[in-house]
N, C-alpha and C positions, 0 to 999 in steps of 0.2 A: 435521257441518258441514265446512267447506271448513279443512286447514289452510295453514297458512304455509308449506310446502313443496310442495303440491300448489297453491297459488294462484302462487305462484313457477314451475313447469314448466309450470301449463297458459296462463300469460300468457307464457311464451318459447315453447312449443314447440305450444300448440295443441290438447294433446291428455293424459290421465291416462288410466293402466291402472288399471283397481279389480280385483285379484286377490281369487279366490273371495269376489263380491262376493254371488253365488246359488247355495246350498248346494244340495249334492249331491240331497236327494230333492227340491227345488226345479224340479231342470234336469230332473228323470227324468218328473215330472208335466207338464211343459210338452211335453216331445217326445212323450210318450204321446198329450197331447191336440193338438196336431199331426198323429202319427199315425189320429187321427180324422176328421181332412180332407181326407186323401190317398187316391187318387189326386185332383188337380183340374188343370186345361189354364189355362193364359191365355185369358182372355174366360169363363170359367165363374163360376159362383156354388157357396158353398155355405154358405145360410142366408145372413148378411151377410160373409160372406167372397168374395173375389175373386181368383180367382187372373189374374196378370200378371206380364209382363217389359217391358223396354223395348228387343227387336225384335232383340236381338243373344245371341250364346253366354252370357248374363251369369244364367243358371238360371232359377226359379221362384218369383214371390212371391207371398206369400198376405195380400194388401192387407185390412187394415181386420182385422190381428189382433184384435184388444182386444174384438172380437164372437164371438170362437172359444172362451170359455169363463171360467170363473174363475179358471184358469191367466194369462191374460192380463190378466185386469180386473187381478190384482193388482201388475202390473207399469207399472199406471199412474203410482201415489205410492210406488214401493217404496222402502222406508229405505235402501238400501246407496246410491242414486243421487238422491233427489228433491233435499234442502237444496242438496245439489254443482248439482242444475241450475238450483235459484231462483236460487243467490246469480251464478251465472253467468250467466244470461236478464236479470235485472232486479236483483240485490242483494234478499236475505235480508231486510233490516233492512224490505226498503216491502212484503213478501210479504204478501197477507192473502188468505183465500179469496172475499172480497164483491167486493178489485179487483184482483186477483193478477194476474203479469205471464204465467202459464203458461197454453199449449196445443198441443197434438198434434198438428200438420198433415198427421202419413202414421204410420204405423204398424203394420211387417209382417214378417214371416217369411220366413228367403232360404235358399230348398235348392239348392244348386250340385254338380255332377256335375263329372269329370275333363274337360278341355277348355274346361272352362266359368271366365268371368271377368269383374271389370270393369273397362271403361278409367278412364285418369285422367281428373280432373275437378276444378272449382270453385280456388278460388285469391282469396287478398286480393284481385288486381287484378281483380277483376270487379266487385266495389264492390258487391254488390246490399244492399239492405236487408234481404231476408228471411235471408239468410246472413253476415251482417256480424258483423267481430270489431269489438267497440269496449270502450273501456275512459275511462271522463268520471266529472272528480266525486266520485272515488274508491269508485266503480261500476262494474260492467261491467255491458254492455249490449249483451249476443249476441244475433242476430237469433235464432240456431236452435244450439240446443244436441244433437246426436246421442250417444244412447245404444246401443252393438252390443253384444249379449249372444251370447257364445258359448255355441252348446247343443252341440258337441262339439270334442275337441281339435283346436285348431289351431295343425298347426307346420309343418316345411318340404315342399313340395308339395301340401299343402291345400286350398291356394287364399287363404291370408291376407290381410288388409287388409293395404294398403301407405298409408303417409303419407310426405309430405314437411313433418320436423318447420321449423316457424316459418314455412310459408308462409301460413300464416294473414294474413301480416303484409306480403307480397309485393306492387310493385308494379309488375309483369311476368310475365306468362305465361312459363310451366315452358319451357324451350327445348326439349325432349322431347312438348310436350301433341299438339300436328299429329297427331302420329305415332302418340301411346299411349292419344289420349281417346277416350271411349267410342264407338261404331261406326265408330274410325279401323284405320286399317292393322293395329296392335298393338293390340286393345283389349283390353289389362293392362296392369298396371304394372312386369312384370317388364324387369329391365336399364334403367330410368330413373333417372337421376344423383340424388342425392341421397334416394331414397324409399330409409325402413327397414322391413322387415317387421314386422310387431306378432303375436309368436305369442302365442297364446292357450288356454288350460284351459277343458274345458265349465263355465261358473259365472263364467267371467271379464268383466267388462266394462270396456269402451273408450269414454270419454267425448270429447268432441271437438266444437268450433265444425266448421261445416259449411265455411267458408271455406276453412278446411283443403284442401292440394290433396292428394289420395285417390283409392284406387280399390284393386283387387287384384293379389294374383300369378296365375296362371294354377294351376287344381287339379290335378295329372298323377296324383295319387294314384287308386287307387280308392276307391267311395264317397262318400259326401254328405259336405259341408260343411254345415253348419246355423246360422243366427244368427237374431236378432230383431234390428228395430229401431227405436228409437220417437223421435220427431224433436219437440221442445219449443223454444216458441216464445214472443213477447208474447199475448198474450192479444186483440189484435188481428188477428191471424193469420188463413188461412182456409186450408179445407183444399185441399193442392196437387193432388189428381185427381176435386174434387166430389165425394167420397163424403159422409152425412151421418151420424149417430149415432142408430141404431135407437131406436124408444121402445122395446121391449123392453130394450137395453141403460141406455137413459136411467131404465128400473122398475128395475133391478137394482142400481146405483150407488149406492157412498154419496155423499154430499154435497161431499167433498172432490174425488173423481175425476172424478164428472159435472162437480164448477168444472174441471177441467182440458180434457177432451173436447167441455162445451161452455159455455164460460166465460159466455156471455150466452143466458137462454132469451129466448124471441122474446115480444116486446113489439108485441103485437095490441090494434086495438080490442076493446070488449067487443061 
């Protein structure tokens, strides 16, 4: 569960580190089964996997993980991270799997190469609902909760997630965004006022309202940077690039997961 101290920093700052939150042969099976889908291009498929970027130095994603194996399926309701995302989507206390507040709107894998990075982005004052910090009723009630799991060490030159802690809460665009958001001029986060790096261990994960204004430092290292990332939502939600959830994945699931992936089956005549 969520405690009193990490309900305390992620309501000032937006964001909790879960150190070695995915143990070591944890991390080793997933990049393995990763490694089974490589090489793939943006605009290819492989099986229900897709590879994409969105058109800038910002690497390669492999859209619609959670179809890449059992490695993934399990990282749907995983223990280190699930309660921290109910009780922060919707509150713990109204969770149930028949009306639960949880769903997956994008869900993918990011290999980043030297050069490669993302601009900032997203901030309170955008106000969207689908990304929204809210907190009513002595509830909170996040539009989209992000989970980034590091699958290898990340620290300085990397390519790190960057945050701007409490802007979650912001009601003015970054006086830096022009500049440093994504397919602008600088698109990283490196040298933007107030953004702190978030280094990270392979097993580490970074919890965070999407509201959050975010993006990366730029990778100079050599070598891949590697994360997953699976973006939870109300249960009203739909997915942000129309992909849908294979029946093959939908036979495989258990009952818990599938409520998550797809919270309502479809309601046909007979």
């Amino acid at each position: 569960m969520v405690t009193e101290r990490e309900r305390y920093f992620f309501d000032l700052n937006g964001y909790l580190l879960l150190k070695g939150a995915l143990p070591a042969e944890e991390v080793a099976e997933i990049n393995t089964a990763i490694d089974t889908l490589l090489p793939i291009k943006p605009g290819e498929w492989k099986g229900y996997v897709h590879g994409h970027n969105y058109g800038d130095d910002d690497g390669l994603n492999l859209q619609q993980i959670y179809e890449g194996g059992e490695a993934f399926e399990k990282l749907i309701d995983h223990p280190a991270w699930i309660d921290k995302v109910k009780y922060f989507v919707g509150g713990a206390d109204t969770f149930d799997y028949n009306h639960g507040p949880l769903f997956i709107d994008e869900c993918f894998a990011n290999i980043r190469g030297p050069g490669e990075s993302i601009g900032l982005h997203s901030g309170g004052h955008e106000g969207t609902k689908r990304t929204q910090f809210r907190y009513y009723n002595g509830q909170f009630h996040c539009g989209q909760i992000n989970i980034l799991m590091a699958l290898t060490d990340i620290g300085p030159g990397d390519g790190c997630t960057m945050v701007v802690p409490a802007s979650h809460k912001a009601h003015f665009p970054h006086p830096d965004s022009e500049t440093h958001r994504m397919r602008g001029e600088v698109a990283s986060v490196d040298d933007v006022e107030g953004a702190v790096h978030i280094y990270m261990t392979a097993g580490d994960v970074l919890l965070f309202v999407d509201a959050l204004c975010h993006g990366s430092a730029e990778r100079i290292n050599s070598g891949d940077r590697r994360i997953i990332v699976y973006r939870y939502g109300p249960s009203w939600g739909n997915f942000r690039h129309g992909y849908r959830v294979s029946d093959e994945l939908e036979a495989r699931l258990t009952t818990e997961r599938l409520q998550i992936v797809r919270p309502k089956a479809p309601l046909l005549p007979p």
